[in-house]
N, C-alpha and C positions, 0 to 999 in steps of 0.2 A: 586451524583445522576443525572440520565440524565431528564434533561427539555425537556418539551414539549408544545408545541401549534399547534395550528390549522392553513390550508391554510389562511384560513378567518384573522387569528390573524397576522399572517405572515404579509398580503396585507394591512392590519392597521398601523402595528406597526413596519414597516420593519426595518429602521433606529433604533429603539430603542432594537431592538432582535440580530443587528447584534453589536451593539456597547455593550449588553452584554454578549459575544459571550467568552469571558474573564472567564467569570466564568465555561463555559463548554459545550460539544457540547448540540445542539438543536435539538429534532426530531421533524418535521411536522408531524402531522397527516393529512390524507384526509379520511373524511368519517370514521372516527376512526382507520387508516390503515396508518401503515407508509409509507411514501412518500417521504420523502429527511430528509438527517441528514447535520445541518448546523453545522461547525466549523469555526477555525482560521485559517488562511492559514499557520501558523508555524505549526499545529498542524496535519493540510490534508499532508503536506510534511513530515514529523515525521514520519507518517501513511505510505506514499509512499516505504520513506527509509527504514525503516525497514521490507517493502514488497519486495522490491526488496534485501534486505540481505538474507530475509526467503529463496526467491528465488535460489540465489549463492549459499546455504547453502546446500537447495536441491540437484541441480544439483552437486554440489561436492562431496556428499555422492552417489549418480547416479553414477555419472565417478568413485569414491572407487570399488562400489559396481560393476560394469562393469567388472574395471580394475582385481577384485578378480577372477570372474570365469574367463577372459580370460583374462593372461597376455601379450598374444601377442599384444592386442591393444595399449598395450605403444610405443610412439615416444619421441625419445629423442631431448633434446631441439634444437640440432642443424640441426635434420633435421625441426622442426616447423622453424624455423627460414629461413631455405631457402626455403620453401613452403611459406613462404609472402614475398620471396625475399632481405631480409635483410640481 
């Protein structure tokens, strides 16, 4: 279940909201309206990671999907390879 407190409870009890942080993220509210969602920082990278896979994952099925209607787009690995000079 996601916890919740106020800016106001925030600026009180900061120290104690981030040291329970462990148990699971934290939504601010301002004015009864979300405002920032506090986590762990293993947890914000977690988060990252697997946005940036969703990401690759995407664009991989892009490039498939590309590659399907128009086969001519493919280069084979040797000429990628001398287009970065390697």
């Amino acid at each position: 279940m996601l916890k919740t407190t106020t800016v106001s409870e925030l600026r009180a009890d900061l120290a104690e909201l981030i040291k329970n942080l462990d148990d699971g993220p934290l939504l601010v509210l301002s004015r009864s309206r979300p405002a920032a969602v506090l986590v762990e920082p293993e947890m914000f990278d977690a988060i990252v990671e697997k946005c940036e896979l969703l990401e690759d994952l995407v664009d991989g099925r892009r490039a498939i999907s590309d590659y399907i209607k128009d086969r001519s787009i493919a280069v084979d690995a040797e000429e990628v390879f001398e287009r970065l000079g390697h």
